[in-house]
MIFI-600550 format. One line per 2 residues: number of its first residue (from 1); their letters; for each residue x, y negated, z negated of C-alpha. Coordinates in Angstrom, 3 decimals. Each point is the difference from the previous one (the first is absolute). Layout:
BEGIN
NUM) A) X Y Z ~ ...
***
This chain:
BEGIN
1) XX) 17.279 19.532 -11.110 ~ -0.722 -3.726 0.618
3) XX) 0.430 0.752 3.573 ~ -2.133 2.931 0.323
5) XX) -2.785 -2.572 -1.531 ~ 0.395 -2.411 2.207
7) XX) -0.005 2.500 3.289 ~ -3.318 1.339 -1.945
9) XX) -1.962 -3.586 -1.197 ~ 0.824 -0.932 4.381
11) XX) -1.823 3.093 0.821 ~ -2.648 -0.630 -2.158
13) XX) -0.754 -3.379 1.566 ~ 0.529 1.804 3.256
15) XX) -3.227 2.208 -1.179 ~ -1.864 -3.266 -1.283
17) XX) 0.549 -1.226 3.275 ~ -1.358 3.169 1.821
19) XX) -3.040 0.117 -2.142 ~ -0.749 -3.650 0.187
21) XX) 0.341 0.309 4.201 ~ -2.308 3.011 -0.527
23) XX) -2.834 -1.712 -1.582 ~ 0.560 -3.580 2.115
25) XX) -0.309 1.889 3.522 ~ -3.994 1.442 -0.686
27) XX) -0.718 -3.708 -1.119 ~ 0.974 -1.822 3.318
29) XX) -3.254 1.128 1.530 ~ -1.855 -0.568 -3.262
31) XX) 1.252 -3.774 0.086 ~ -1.736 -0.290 3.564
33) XX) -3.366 0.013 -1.502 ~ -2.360 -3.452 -0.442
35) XX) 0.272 -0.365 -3.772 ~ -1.311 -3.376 0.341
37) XX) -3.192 -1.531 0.787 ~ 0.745 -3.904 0.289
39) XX) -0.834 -2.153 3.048 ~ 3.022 -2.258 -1.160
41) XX) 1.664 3.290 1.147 ~ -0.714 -1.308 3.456
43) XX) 2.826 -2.740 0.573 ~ 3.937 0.886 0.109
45) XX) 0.806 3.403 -0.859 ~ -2.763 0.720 -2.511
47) XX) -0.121 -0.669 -3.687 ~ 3.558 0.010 -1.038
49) XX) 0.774 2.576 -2.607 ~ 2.909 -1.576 -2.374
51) XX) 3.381 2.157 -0.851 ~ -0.811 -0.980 -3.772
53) XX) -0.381 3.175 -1.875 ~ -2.228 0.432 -3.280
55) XX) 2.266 -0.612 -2.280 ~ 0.892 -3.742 1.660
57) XX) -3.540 -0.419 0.630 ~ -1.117 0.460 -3.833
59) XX) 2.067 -3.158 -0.399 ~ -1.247 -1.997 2.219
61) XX) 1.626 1.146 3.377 ~ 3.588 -1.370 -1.403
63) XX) 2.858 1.676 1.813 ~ 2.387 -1.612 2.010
65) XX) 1.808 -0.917 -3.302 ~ -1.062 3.533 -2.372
67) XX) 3.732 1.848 -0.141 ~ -0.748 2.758 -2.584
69) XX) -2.952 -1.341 -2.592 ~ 0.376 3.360 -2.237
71) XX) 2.184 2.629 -0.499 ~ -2.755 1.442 2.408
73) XX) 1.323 0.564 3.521 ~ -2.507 -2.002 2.287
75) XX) 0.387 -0.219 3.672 ~ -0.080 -3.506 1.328
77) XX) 0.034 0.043 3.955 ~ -0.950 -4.040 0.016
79) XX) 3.537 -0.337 -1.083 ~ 2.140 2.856 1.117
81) XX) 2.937 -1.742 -1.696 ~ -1.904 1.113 -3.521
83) XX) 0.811 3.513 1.440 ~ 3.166 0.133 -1.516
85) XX) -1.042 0.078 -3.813 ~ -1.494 3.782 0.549
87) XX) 2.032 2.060 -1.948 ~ -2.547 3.382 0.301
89) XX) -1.340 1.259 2.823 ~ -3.701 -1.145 0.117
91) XX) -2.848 0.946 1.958 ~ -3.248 -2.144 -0.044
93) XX) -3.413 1.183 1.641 ~ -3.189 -1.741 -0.157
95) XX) -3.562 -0.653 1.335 ~ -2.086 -3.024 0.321
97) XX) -3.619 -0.859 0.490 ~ -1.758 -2.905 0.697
99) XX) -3.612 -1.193 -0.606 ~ -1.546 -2.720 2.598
101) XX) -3.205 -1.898 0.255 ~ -0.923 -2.007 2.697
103) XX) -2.718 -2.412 0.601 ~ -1.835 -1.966 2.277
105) XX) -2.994 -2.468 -1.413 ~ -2.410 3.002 0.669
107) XX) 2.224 3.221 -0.347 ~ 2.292 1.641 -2.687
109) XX) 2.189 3.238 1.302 ~ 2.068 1.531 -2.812
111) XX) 2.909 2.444 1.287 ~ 2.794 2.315 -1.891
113) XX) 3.098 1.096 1.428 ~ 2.973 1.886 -1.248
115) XX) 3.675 0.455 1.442 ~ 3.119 1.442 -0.764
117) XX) 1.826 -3.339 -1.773 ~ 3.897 1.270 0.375
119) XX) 2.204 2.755 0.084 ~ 3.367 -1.755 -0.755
121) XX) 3.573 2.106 -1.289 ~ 3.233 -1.409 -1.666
123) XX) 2.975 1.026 -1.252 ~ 3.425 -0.966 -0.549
125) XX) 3.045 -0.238 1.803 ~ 2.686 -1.023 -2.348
127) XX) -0.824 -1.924 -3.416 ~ -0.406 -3.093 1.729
129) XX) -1.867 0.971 3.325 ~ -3.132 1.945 1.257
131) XX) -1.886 1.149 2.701 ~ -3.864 -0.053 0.291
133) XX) -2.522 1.848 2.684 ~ -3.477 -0.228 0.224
135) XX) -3.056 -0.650 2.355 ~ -3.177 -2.080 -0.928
137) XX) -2.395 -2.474 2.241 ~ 0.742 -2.593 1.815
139) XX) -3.423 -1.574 0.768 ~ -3.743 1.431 0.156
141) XX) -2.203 -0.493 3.019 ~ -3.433 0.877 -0.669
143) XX) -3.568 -1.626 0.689 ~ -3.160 0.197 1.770
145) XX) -2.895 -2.819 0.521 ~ -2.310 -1.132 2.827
147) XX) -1.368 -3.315 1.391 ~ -3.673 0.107 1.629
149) XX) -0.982 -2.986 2.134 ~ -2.603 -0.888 1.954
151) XX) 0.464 0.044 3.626 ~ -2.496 -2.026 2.478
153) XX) -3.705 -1.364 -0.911 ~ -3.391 0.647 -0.554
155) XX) -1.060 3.495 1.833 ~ 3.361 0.424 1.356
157) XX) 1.684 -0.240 -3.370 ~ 2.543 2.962 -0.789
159) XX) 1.807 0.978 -3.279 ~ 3.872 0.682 0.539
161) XX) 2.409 1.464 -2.557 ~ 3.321 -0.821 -0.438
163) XX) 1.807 2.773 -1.564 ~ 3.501 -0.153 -1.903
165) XX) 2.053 2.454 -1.043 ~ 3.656 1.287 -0.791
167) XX) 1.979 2.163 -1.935 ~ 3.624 1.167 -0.934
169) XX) 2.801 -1.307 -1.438 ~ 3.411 -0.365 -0.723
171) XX) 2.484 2.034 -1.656 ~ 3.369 -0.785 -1.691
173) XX) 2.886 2.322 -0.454 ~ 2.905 -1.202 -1.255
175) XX) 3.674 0.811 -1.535 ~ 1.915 -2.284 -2.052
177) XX) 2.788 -0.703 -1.683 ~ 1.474 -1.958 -3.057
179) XX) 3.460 -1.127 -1.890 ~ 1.138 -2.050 -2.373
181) XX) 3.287 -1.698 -0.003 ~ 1.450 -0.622 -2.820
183) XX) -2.438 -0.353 -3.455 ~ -2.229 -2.989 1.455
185) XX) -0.260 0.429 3.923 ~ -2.446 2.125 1.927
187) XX) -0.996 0.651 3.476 ~ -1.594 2.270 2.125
189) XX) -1.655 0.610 3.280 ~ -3.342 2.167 1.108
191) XX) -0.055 1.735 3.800 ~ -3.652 0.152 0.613
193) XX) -2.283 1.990 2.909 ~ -3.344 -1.215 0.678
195) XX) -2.275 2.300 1.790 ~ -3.685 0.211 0.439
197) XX) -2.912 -0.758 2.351 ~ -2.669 -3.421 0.175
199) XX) -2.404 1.097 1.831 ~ -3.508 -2.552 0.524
201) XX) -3.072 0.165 1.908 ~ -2.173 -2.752 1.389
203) XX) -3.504 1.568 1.442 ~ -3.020 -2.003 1.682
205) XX) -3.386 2.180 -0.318 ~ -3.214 -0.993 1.137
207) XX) -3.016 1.667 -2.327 ~ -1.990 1.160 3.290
209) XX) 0.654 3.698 0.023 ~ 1.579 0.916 3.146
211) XX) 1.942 -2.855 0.510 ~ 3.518 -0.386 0.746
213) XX) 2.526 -1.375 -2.493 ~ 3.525 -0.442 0.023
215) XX) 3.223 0.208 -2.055 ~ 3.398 -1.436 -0.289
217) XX) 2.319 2.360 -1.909 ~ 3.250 -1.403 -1.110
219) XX) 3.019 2.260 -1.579 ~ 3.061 -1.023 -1.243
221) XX) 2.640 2.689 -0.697 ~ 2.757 -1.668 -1.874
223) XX) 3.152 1.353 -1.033 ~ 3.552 -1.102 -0.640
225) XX) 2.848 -2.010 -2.955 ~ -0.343 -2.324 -2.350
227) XX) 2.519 -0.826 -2.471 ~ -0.825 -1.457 -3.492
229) XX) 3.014 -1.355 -2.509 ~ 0.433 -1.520 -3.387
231) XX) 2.374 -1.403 -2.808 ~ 0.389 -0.545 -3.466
233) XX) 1.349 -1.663 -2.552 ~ 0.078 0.159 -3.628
235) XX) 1.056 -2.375 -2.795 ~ 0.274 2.072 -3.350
237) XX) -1.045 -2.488 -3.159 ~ 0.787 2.200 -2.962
239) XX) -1.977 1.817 -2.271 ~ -1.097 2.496 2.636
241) XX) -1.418 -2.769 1.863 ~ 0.781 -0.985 3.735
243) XX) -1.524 -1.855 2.704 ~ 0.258 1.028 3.834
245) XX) -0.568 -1.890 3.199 ~ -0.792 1.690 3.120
247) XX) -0.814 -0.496 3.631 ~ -1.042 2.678 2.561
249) XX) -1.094 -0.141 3.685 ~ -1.341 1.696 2.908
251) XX) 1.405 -0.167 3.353 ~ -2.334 -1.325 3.051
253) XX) 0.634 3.036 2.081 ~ -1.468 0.965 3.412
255) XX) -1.198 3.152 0.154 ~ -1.924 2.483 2.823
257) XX) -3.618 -0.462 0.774 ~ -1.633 2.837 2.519
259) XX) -3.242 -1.738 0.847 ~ -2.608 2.147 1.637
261) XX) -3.453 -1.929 1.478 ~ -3.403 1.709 1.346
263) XX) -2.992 -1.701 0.825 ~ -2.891 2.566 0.158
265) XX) -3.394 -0.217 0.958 ~ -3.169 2.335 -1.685
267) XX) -3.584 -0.385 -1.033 ~ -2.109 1.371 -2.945
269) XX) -2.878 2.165 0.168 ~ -3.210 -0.283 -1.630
271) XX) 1.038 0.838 -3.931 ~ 3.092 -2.570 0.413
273) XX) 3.131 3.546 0.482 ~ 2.347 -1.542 2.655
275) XX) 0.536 2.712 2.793 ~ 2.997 0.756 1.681
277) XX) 2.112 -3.017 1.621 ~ -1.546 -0.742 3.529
279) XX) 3.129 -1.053 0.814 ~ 3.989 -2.023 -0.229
281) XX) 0.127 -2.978 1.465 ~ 3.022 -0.928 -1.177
283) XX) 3.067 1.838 -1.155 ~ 3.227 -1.169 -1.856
285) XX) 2.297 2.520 -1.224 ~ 2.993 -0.090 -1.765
287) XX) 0.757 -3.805 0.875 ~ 3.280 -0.564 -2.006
289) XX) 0.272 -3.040 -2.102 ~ 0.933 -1.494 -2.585
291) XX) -0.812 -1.556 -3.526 ~ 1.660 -2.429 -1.712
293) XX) -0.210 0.173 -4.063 ~ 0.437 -3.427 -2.055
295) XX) 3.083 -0.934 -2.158 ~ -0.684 1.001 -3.458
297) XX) 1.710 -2.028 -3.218 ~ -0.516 0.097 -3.824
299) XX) 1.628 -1.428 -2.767 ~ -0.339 0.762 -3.544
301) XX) 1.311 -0.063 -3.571 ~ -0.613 2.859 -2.960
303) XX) 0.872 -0.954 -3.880 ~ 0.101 3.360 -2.312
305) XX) 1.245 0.910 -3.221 ~ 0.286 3.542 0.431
307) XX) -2.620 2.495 -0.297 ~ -1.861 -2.926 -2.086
309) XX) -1.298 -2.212 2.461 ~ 0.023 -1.460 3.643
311) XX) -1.512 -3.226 1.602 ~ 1.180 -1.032 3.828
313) XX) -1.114 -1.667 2.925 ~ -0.083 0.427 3.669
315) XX) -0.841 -2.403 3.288 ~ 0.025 1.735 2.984
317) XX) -0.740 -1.507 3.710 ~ -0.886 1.783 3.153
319) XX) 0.582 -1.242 3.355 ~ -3.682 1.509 1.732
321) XX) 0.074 -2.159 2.290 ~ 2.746 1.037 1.965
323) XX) -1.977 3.361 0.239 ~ -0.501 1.171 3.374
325) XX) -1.968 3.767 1.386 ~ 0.489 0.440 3.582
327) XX) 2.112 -3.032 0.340 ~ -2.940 -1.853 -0.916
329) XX) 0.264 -2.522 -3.020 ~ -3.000 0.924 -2.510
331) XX) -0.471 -3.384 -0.912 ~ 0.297 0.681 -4.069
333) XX) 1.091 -2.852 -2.880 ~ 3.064 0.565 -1.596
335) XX) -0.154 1.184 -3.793 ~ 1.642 -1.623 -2.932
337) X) -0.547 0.960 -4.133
***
C-alpha cells in the first residue's frame, strides 16, 4: 500500500506539472506586451521586474534570508536554497498593476498598467529537498515622448520632432532546486531562460505635410542561460525561535542577442496619417550578438519565533556596470542597498 501511494502522489505531481506547462505556454506571448509606460524604461534592459513575490514583498522585499516564515508553503526563487523547506506541493499565481504619473513643469500624464506577476510551482523531492518551476518578468520596456526644436531663423525657421519610442521586454523561466544537509545547512541552485524582444524607435518629422522623415528601428532578440544560486544557514535559539543567515547570487552570463536595424524614410499627409514607407535605406538582420548581464549578490539575515513573528534584513549589490547590449557597455552605475 505505501508503495502504490507513492507511484500515485509522483503521478499526481506529474499532472501538476502538465497543467502548470498548460497554462505557462498561452502566457509567453501575453508577457511580450508593453505593460509599462516609463521613459526610465529606456536605459539597460527596461525597468527591471524583481523575482520577489508578494508574500516577500509585504515585508519589505526580505528574501535572501526567509527559509519557511509559516507553516505556509511560500516559494522563494531569490534564494533557491529556501526551496528545500516545501513540504506540499504549492502553486502560486498572481497579477500586478501599477499606477504612474509623470510630470514636466507644464504637463501631468497619469497611466495604468496591469501584468501577469508570476506563475511559480514547488514541490518536494524528499523531506529535505524540492524542486520549483515557474516563469515571471524579467524587465519592462515601455515609453513614448517627443522633443520639438526649432530649426533655422526668422522666415526660414522650421519645427522638428524628435520622436522616442520602444517596447517589449524580458521574460524569465526558470527551474530550481533545493536541499538541506543535515538540520542547519541549505543550498540550492536556479537554471534560468531569458527570452524576449527590446525593440526602440528614434523618428525625425518635420510638421510641413509632405515632407520626408526618417526612422531608425532597433530590435534586440535576446535569448539564452543564466544561472542564479543561494545558501543558508540557520542557528536555532530555543523556544521556537531561530535566526538564519543567507546569501544568494546571480551569475554574469552571456547570452544571444539577434539585432535587426532599418532605417526608413516616409512623409505625412495633410491630417498628420504616415503613408506607406517610401523606402529601406538600411537593413540589418539577424546580426548575432551578444549581452552581457551583471554579477548579482545579496546578503541577509531573518530572526522568527515561529508563526509569531519575523524581522530580517537584506543588502544586495548589482554590478550594472559591467552591462553590455551588442557588445556595447551601457554606461550604467552599479547598485548597492
Amino acid at each position: 500500500m505505501k508503495l502504490l501511494h507513492y507511484k500515485m502522489n509522483d503521478k499526481i505531481k506529474y499532472v501538476y506539472i502538465a497543467c502548470l506547462l498548460m497554462v505557462l505556454l498561452p502566457m509567453l506571448s501575453a508577457n511580450a506586451q508593453t505593460t509599462v509606460q516609463s521613459p526610465y524604461s529606456k536605459f539597460g534592459l527596461g525597468n527591471l521586474k524583481s523575482s520577489v513575490l508578494p508574500q516577500q514583498r509585504g515585508m519589505g522585499g526580505i528574501s535572501t534570508g526567509v527559509f519557511r516564515s509559516s507553516y505556509v508553503n511560500n516559494i522563494n526563487m531569490q534564494n533557491p536554497a529556501s526551496y528545500a523547506g516545501i513540504n506540499l506541493t504549492t502553486l502560486d499565481i498572481g497579477v500586478s498593476g501599477s499606477s504612474t504619473t509623470l510630470k514636466t513643469s507644464s504637463l501631468s500624464e497619469n497611466s495604468f498598467n496591469g501584468s501577469l506577476s508570476h506563475v511559480a510551482m514547488a514541490f518536494p523531492v524528499t523531506q529535505k529537498s524540492a524542486v520549483s518551476i515557474g516563469i515571471l518578468p524579467y524587465s519592462e520596456l515601455g515609453y513614448d515622448f517627443k522633443n520639438t526644436v526649432t530649426v533655422g531663423s526668422g522666415s526660414s525657421a522650421k519645427s522638428v520632432d524628435y520622436l522616442y519610442n520602444g517596447e517589449g521586454g524580458l521574460s524569465k523561466a526558470y527551474l530550481g532546486y533545493g536541499i538541506q544537509f543535515g538540520d542547519h545547512f541549505r543550498v540550492g541552485a536556479n537554471a534560468e531562460y531569458l527570452f524576449g524582444n527590446l525593440i526602440q524607435n528614434r523618428s525625425t518629422e518635420y510638421l510641413d505635410a509632405g515632407a520626408i522623415n526618417s526612422r531608425d528601428q532597433i530590435k534586440n532578440s535576446i535569448y539564452g542561460f543564466n544561472f542564479g544560486y543561494g545558501a543558508q544557514y540557520d542557528f536555532r535559539l530555543g523556544n521556537k525561535t531561530s535566526l538564519v543567515i543567507g546569501y544568494s547570487g546571480s551569475s554574469g552570463s552571456k547570452i544571444n542577442s539577434e539585432r535587426s536595424q532599418y532605417n526608413t524614410i516616409y512623409y505625412k499627409d495633410s491630417q498628420g496619417n504616415e503613408a506607406t514607407p517610401l523606402d529601406t535605406l538600411n537593413a540589418i538582420e539577424n546580426g548575432k550578438t551578444n549581452l552581457k548581464l551583471p554579477l548579482l549578490h545579496s546578503v541577509g539575515f531573518t530572526l522568527q519565533k515561529e508563526n509569531k513573528w519575523l524581522v530580517g534584513a537584506d543588502y544586495r549589490m548589482g554590478k550594472w556596470s559591467d552591462l553590455s547590449i551588442d557588445n556595447v557597455n551601457q554606461d550604467l552605475q552599479n547598485t548597492y542597498g
